[in-house]
Backbone as numpy.savetxt, mean C-alpha at the origin, in Angstrom:
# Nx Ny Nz CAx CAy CAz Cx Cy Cz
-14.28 3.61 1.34 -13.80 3.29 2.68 -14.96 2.82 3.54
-14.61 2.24 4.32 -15.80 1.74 5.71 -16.01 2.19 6.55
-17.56 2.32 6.86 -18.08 3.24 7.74 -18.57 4.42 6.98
-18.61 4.86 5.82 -19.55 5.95 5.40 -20.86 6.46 5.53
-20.95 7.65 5.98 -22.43 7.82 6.70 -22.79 9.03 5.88
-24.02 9.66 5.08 -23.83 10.49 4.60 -25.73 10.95 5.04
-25.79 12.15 5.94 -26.80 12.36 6.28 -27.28 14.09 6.19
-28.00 14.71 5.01 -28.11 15.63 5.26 -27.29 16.22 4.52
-26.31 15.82 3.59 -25.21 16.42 2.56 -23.76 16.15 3.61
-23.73 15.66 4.78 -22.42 15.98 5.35 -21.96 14.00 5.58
-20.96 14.02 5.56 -20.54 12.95 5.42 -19.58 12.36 6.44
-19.33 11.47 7.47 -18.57 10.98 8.50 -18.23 9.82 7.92
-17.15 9.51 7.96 -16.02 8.21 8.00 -15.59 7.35 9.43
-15.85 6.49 9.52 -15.03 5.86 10.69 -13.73 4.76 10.18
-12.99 5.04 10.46 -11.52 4.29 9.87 -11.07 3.43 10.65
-11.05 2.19 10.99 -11.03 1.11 11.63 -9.41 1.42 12.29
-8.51 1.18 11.34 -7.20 1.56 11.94 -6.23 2.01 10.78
-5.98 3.41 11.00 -5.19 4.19 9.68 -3.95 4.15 10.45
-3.07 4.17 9.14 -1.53 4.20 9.73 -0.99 5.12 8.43
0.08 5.91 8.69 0.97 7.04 7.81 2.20 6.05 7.85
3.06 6.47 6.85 4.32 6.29 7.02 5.25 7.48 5.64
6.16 7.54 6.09 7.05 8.52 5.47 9.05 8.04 5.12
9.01 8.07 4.07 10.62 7.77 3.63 10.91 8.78 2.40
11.89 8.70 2.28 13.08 9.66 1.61 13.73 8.41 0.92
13.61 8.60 -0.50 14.22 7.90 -1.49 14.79 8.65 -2.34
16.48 8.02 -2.08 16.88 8.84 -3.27 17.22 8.47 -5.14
16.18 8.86 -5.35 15.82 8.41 -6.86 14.61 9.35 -6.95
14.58 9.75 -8.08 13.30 10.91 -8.75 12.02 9.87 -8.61
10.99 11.00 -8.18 9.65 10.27 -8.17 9.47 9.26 -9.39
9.43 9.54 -10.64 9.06 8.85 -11.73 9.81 7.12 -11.04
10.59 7.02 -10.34 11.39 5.92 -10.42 10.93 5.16 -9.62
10.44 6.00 -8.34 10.28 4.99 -6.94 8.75 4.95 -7.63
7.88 5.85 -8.09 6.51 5.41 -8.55 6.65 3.58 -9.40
7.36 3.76 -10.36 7.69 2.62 -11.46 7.58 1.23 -10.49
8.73 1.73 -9.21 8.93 0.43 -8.65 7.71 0.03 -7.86
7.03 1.16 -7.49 6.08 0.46 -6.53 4.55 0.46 -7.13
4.34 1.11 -8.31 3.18 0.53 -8.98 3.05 -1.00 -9.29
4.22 -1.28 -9.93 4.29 -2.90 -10.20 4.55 -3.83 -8.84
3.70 -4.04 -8.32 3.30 -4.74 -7.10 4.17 -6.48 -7.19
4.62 -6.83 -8.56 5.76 -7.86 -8.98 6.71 -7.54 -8.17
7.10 -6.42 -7.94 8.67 -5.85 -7.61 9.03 -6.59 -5.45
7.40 -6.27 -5.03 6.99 -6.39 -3.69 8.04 -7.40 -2.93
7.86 -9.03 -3.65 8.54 -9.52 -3.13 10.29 -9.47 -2.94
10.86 -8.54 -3.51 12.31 -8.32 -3.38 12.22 -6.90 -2.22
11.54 -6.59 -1.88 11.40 -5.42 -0.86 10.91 -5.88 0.28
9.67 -6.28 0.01 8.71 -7.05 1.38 9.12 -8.19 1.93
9.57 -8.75 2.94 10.15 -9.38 3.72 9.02 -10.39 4.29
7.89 -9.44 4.03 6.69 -10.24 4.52 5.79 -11.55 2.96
6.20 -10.92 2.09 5.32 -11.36 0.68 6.33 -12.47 -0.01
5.28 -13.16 -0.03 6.21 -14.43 -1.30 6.16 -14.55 -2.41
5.22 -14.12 -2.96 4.41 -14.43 -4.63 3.63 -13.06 -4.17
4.29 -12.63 -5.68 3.38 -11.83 -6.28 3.20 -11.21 -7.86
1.80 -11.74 -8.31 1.75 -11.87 -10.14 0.97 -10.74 -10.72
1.21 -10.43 -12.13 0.28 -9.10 -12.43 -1.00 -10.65 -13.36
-2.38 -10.11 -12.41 -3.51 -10.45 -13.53 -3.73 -10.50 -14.44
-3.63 -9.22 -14.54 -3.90 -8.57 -15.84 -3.56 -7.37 -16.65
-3.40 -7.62 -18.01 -2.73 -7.17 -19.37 -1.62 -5.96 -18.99
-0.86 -5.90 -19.54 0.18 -4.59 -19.50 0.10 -3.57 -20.59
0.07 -2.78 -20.43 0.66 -1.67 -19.64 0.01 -1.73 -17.91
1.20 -1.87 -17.07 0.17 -1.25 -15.82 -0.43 0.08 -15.59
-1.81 0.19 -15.37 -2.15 1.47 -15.05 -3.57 0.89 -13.89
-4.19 2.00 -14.07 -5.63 2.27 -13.32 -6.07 0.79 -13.78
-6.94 0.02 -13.04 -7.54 -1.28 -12.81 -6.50 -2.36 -13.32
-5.25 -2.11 -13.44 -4.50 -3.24 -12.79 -4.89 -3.95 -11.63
-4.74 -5.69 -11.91 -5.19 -6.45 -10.70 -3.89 -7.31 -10.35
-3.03 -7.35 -9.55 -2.47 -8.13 -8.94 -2.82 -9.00 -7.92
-2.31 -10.31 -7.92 -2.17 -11.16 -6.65 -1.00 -11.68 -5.82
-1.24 -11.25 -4.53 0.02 -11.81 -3.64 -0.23 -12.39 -2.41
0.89 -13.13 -2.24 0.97 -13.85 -0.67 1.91 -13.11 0.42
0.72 -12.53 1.61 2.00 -11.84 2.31 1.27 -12.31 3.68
2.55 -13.01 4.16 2.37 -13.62 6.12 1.28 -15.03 5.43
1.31 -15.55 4.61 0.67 -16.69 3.93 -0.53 -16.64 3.60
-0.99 -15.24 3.57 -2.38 -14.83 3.06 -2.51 -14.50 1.96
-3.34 -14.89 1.28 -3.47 -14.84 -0.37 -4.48 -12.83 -0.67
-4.15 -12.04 -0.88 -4.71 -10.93 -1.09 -4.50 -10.52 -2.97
-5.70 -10.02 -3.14 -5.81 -9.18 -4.61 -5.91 -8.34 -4.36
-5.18 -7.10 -5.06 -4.90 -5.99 -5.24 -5.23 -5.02 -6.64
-6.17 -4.09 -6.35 -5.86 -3.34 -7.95 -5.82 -1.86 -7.54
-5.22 -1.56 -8.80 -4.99 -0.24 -8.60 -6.08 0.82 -9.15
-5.85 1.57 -8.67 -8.13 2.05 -8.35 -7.73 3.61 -8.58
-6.20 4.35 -8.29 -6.06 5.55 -8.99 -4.94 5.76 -9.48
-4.24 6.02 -10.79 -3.22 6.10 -11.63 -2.94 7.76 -11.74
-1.77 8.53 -11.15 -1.30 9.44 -11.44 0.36 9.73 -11.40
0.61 9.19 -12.70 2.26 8.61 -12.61 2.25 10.19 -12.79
3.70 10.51 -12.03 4.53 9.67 -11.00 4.44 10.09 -9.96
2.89 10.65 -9.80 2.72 11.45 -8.28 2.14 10.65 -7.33
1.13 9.80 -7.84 0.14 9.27 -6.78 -0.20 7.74 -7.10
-0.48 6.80 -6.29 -1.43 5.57 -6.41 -2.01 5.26 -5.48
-3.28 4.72 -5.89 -3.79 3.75 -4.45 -4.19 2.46 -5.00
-3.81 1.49 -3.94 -4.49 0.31 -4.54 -5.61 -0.20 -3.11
-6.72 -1.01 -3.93 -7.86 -1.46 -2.74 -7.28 -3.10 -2.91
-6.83 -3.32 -1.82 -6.67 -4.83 -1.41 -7.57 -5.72 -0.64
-8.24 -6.73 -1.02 -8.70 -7.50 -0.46 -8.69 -8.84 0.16
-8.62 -9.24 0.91 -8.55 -10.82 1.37 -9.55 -11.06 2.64
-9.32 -12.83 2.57 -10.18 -13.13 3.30 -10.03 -12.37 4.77
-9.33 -12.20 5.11 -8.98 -11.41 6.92 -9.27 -10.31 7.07
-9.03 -9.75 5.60 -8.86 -8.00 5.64 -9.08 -7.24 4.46
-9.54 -6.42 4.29 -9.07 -5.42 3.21 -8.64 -4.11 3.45
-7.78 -3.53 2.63 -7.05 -2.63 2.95 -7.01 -1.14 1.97
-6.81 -0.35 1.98 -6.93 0.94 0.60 -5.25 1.64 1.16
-4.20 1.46 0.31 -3.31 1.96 0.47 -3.33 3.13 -0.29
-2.63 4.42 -0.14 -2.33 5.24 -1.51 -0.86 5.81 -0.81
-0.29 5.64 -1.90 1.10 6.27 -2.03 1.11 7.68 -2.55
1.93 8.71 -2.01 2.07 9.50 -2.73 3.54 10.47 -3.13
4.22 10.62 -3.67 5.63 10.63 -4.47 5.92 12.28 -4.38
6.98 13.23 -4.08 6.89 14.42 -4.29 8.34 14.27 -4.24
8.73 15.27 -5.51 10.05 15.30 -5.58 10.74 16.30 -4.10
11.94 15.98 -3.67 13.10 16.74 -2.53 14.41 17.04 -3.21
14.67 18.13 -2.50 16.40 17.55 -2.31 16.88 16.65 -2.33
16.66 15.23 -2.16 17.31 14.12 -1.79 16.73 13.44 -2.48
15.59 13.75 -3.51 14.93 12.44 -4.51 13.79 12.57 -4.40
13.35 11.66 -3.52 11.67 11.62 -3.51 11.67 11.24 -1.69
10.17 12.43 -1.50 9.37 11.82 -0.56 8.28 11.18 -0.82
8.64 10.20 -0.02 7.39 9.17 -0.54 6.70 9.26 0.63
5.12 9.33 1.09 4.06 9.39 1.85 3.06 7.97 1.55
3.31 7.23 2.73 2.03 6.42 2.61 0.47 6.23 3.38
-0.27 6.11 2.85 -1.51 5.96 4.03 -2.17 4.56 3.68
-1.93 3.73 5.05 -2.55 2.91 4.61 -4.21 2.69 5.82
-4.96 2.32 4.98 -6.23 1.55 6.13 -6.89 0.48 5.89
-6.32 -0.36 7.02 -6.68 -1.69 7.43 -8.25 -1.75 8.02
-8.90 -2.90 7.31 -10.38 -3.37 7.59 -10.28 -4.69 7.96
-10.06 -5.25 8.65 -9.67 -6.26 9.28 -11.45 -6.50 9.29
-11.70 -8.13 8.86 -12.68 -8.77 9.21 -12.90 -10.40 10.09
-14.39 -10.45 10.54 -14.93 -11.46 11.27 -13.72 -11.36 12.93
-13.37 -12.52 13.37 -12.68 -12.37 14.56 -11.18 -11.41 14.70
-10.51 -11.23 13.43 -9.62 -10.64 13.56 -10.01 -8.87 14.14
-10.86 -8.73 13.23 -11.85 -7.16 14.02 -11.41 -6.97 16.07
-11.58 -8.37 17.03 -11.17 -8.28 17.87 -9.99 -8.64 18.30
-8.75 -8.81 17.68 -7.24 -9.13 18.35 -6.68 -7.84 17.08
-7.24 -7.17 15.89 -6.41 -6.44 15.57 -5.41 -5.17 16.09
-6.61 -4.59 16.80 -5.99 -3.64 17.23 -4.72 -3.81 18.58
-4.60 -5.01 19.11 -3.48 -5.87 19.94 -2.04 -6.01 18.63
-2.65 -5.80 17.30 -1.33 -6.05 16.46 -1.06 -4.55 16.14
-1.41 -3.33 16.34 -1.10 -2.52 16.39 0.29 -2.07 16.18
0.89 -2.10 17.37 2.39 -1.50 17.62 3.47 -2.44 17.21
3.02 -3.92 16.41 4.09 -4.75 15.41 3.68 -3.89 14.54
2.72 -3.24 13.68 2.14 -3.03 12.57 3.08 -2.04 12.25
2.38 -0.84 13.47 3.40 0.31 13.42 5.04 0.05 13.15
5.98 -0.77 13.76 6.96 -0.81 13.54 7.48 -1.68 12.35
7.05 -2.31 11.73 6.89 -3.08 10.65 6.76 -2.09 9.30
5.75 -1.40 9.53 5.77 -0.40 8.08 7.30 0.58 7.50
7.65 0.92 8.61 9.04 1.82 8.58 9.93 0.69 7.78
9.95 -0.21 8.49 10.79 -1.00 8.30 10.95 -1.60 6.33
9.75 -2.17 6.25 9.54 -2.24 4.84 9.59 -1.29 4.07
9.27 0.16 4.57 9.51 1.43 3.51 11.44 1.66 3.47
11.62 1.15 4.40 12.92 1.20 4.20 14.12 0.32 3.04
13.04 -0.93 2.94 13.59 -1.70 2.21 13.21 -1.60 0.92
12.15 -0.97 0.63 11.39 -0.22 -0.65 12.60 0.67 -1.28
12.97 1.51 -0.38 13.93 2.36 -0.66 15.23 2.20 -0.91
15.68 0.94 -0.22 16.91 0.28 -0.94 16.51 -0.32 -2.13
15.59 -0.79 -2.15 15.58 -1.27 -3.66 15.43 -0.77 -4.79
15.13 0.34 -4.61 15.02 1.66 -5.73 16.15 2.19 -5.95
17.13 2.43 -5.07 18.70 2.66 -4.41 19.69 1.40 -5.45
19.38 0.40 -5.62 20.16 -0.62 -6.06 20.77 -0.53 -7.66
21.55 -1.01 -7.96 22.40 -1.01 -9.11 21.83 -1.59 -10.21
């Protein structure tokens, strides 16, 4: 992550702009993990993404590299921790931004809670109008976890 300071054994983070989000899918973790490891699946959920290809070799797991277009920005993605069907994170990069998402899956009553954290590193001029995209950002994430969740939901 960015901003690591490690002085003396103790360590400070500064996090440019972290965002949570939280949904209820009903389908067992193993399922909503499946759908959202394969970063292929994105564009039938994401509203924002047009293309998106696996790099490299299958089986997907840990250093999977995907590439996608989302809001017409070209970003690579790999997946940097593999713990089916509990956990992932992937480190995304592009020219504007890079990002470290991790998902994390816990079975409910109702299927799965799914937990996301994502943090945005927004670079060069975007660093000064990002935090103005803030409160689209915020309302935007719900929105796509929602459609994540219909699609896991589907027939």
């Amino acid at each position: 992550m960015s901003g690591l300071n490690n002085v003396d054994g103790a360590s400070l983070q500064f996090r440019f702009m972290a965002l949570d989000v939280n949904q209820v899918i009903a389908v067992p973790p193993d399922v909503a993990f499946d759908a959202m490891v394969d970063v292929r699946n994105e564009v039938h959920w994401n509203s924002k993404v047009t293309r998106s290809e696996l790099l490299s070799d299958e089986p997907i797991g840990q250093g999977s590299r995907f590439q996608t277009v989302n809001r017409g920005q070209l970003y690579d993605a790999t997946i940097t921790e593999y713990e089916r069907p509990t956990r992932i994170t992937f480190e995304v990069t592009g020219k504007q931004m890079d990002i470290t998402t991790t998902f994390t899956f816990t079975e409910n009553s109702q299927g799965t809670a799914l937990h996301g954290e994502f943090d945005f590193r927004p670079k060069g001029l975007l660093k000064v109008i990002f935090p103005l995209m803030r409160p689209m950002i915020r309302g935007d994430l719900p929105k796509q976890m929602g459609s994540f969740a219909a699609f896991c939901t589907k027939d």
